[in-house]
N, C-alpha and C positions, 0 to 999 in steps of 0.2 A: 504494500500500500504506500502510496506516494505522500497523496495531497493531505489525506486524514492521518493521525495518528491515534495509538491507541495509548500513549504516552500521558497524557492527560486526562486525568479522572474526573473534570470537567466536560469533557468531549464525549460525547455517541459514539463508539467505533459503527462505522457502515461500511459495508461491500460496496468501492467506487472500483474495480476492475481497472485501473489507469494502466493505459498502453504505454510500455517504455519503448520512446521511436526513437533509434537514432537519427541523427541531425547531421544534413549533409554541410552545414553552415561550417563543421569541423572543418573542411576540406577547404574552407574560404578564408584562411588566415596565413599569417606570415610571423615569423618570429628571427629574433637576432641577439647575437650578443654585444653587449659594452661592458665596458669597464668604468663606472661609475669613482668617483672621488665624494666622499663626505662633506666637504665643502662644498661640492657641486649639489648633493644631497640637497644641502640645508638652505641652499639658493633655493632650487625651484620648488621647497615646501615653503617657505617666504613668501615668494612672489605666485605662490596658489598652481603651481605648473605639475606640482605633486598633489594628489589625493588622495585624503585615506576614504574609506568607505563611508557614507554619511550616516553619522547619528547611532552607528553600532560597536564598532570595531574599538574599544577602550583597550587601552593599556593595561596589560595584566601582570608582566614580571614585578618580582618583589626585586627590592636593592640588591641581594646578594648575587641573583641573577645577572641584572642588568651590571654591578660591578665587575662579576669575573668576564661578562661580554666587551667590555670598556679594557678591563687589563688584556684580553685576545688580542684585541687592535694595538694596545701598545707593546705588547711583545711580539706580533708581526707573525701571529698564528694565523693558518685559512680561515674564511669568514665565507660561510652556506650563502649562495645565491639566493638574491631575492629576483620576484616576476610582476614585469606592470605588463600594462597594455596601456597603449594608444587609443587616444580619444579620438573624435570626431572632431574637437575642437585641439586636438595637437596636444595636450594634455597626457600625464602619464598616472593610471589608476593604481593603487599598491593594490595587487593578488597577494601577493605572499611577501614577507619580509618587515610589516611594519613594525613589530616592536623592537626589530633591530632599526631603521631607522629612527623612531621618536626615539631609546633608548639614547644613541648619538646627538641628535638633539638639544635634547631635555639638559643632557650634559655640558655641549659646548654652547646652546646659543641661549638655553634659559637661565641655566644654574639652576633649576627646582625641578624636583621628582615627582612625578605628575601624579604617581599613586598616592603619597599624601602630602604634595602640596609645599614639603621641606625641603629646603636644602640639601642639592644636592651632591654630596660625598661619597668618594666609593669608603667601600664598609674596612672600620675598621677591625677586619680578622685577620687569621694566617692564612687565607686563605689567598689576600692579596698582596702583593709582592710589596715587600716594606717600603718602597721608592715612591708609591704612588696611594699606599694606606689612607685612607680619610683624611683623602683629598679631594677637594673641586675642580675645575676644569683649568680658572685662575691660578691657584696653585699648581699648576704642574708649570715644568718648566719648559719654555718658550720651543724645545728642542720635541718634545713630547708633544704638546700643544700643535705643533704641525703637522707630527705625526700622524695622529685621531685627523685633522683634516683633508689630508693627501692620501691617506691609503684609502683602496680603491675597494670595490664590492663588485662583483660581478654579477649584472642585470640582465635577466632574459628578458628582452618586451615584445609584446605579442601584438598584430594588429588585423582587425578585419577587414578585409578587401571588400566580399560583399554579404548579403545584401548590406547595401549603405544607408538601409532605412533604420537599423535597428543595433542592437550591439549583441543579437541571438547566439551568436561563439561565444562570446565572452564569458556566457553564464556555465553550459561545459566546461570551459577551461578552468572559472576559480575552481569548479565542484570534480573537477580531476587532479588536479595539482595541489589545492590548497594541502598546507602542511601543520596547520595550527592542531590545539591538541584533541580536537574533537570533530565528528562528523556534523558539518553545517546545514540545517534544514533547507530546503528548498527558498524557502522567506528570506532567511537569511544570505541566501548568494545571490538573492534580487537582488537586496539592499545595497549589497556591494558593487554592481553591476550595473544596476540601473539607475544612477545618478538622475534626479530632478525634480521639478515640482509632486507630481504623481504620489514617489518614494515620500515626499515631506506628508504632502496631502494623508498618506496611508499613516503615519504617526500623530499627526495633529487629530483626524477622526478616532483613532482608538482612544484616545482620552475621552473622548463623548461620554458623559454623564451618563443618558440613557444610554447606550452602546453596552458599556461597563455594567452596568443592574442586569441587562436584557445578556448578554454574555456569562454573566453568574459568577465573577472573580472580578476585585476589584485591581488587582493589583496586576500591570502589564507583564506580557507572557515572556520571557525573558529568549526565547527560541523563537516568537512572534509567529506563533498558530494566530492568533488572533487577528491580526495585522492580514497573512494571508484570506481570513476570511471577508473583511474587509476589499481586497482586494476583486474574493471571487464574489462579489457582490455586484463591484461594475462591471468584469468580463462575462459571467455566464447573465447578464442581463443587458449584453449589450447586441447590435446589431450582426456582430462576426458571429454570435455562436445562433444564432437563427439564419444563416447561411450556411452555416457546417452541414454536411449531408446526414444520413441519420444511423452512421453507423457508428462505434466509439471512437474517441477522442483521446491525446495525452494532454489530459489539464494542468500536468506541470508546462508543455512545450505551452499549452493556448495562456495561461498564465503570464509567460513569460513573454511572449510574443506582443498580449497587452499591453502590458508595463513597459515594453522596448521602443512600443510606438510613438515619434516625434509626436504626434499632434496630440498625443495623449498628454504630453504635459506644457499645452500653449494654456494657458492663465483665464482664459472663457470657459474652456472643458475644465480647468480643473476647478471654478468658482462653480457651476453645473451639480460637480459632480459632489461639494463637499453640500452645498443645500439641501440635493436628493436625500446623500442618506443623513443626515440630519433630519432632515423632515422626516421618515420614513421610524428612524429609531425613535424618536418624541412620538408620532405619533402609536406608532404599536407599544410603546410603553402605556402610553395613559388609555388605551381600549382593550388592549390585553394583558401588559403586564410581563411578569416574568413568564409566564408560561409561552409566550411569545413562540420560541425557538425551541420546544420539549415537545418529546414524541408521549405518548400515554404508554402505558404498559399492558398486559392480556387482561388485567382485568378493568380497565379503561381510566386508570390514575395518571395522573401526569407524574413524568418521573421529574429528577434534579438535574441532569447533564444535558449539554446543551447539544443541539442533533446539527449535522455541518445542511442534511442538504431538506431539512425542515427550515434553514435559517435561509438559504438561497431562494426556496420558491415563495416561503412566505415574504420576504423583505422585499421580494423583485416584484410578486403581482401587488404587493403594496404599493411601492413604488409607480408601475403603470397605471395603477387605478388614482392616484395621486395628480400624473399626468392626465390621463385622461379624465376626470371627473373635477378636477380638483378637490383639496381636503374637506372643505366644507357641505360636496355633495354628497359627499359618502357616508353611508347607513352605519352607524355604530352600533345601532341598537341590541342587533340578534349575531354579534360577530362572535361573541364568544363560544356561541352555538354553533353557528358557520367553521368556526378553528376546529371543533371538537369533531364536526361531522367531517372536514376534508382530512384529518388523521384517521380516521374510520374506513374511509374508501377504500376499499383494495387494487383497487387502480394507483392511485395513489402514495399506496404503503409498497407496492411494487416497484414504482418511479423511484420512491427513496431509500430501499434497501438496497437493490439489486440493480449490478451493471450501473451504478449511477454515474459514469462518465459517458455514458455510452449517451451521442445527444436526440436520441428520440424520449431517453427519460427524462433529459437534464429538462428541455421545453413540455415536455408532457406534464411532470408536474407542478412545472411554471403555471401552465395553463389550468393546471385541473384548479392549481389556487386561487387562480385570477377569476373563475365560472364558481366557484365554489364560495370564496370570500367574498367576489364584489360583482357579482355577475357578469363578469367582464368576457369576451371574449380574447386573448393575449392573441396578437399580432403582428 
């Protein structure tokens, strides 16, 4: 299973079937080496030409760490390659290698240890060679000092040729190579990947009041399931996937293919799209509540965890009925009854357990929610 996890005991696990397609995008890149200089480093992270991933990628080493990586540089031990890639804008992305870059840094051009904030000194243990023991960066001598500048790191950068619509390789590549200590959810090598409004938009709505009640944790998901659902909220409700033919789908590729799209993050679509689900989350909080997003159980209770593809079709024919009627024309009255009987349908309870990637379900029980909740027919 891809896109759901069964990781959080907040979550429904459901049977979504996700096709893993490979991606011929692989074949439409280019890579090369250089020889990178730390001062050249700490230039183009300056003047904005380096990136680190937005809004996720925090600095983890403790000092002891980052000190014995600072003594390697000055005793002129190998230093592991780090991997960008090339922007569309000439720009170079960190894939791999940042906390050895901000580690450098941190050290030559801030003097403060971004973990907490202090001064920073490598550690005084045995561990580090007594010439250079809890010291600063000003403290070392002028000889040393040039040293950590001029030695060099060897950079793989990667770049895609085509399509030029999108940065679709780039997401493959951190999720093959990355080397950090753990395996990065799908959400998480968006983040890194797809630099833009979009990526910001999808962090600023998870804060959503109602979003947070109606999700059933208050506290953001630190692997950002949450975020991703947010996410499949505008894609499987948006125009591409009522044009996908009706066989199944990889909702990681259509996912990513969303979020990669230039127009997806021009400042109209994304002022659109923060109102929708704004509007959408307020309103199904205050007529339905928390049970909002919860499947019922056999003997017809609503449970406590929150179900991924109850949360798609009911938020998306909200949404259309929203559009199309506006808020004011829509019948609240008997909707609590209307939620209860479209979980009931076994049409319906079909679309959202089984094959649910597959897109004759995904729009099916769009649909069945939009004729069920708001008499709507979804088209």
């Amino acid at each position: 299973m891809e896109e759901e996890t069964v990781e959080n005991p907040n979550i429904e696990n459901v049977d979504n079937d996700d096709n893993e397609v490979s991606n011929d995008d692989l074949f439409n890149i280019t890579s090369w080496g250089a020889d990178m200089s730390f001062r050249e480093l700490i230039s183009m992270y300056d003047d904005d030409e380096l990136l680190k991933p937005e809004l996720q990628r925090k600095y983890v080493w403790d000092k002891p760490e980052a000190s014995r990586f600072i003594e390697s540089i000055l005793l002129g031990l190998p230093i592991p390659s780090i991997f960008l890639a090339n922007t569309s804008d000439n720009n170079k992305l960190i894939i791999d290698g940042y906390q050895r870059i901000m580690t450098v840094y941190d050290y030559v051009k801030k003097g403060i240890f971004s973990k907490d904030g202090k001064s920073f000194k490598l550690t005084n243990t045995d561990k580090i060679n007594h010439r250079w023991r809890n010291k600063s960066f000003n403290e070392l001598s002028d000889f040393d000092q040039k040293k950590i500048k001029q030695t060099t790191i060897h950079a793989i950068i990667f770049e895609q040729k085509q399509p030029k619509d999108n940065d679709s390789s780039l997401y493959q590549i951190f999720e093959r190579i990355n080397t950090s200590g753990k395996i990065l959810k799908p959400q998480e090598i968006r983040n890194c990947v797809y630099q833009g409004n979009l990526n910001s938009l999808l962090f600023e709505l998870n804060q959503d009041i109602n979003w947070r009640k109606l999700y059933g944790v208050d506290d953001e998901d630190p692997r950002m399931l949450d975020i991703e659902f947010i996410l499949r909220f505008f894609a499987l409700g948006s125009e591409e996937i009522k044009r996908e033919s009706t066989g199944q789908i990889s909702l990681k590729m259509f996912l990513n293919e969303y979020m990669g799209k230039k127009s997806h993050n021009q400042k109209t679509f994304i002022n659109i799209k923060r109102i929708e689900f704004q509007n959408v989350m307020k309103f199904l909080y205050d007529t339905l509540g928390i049970i909002s997003f919860r499947n019922i159980s056999s003997e017809g209770h609503y449970q406590t965890r929150f179900n991924p593809t109850i949360f798609d079709s009911v938020s998306i024919a909200t949404n259309y009925a929203i559009t199309k009627l506006g808020q004011k024309n829509i019948s609240t009255s008997e909707l609590r009854d209307k939620h209860l009987l479209l979980l009931q349908n076994e049409t319906f309870k079909e679309y959202s357990s089984v094959r649910t990637t597959n897109n004759l379900h995904i729009n099916g029980r769009i649909r069945l929610a939009s004729k069920i909740l708001y008499n709507l027919d979804y088209e």
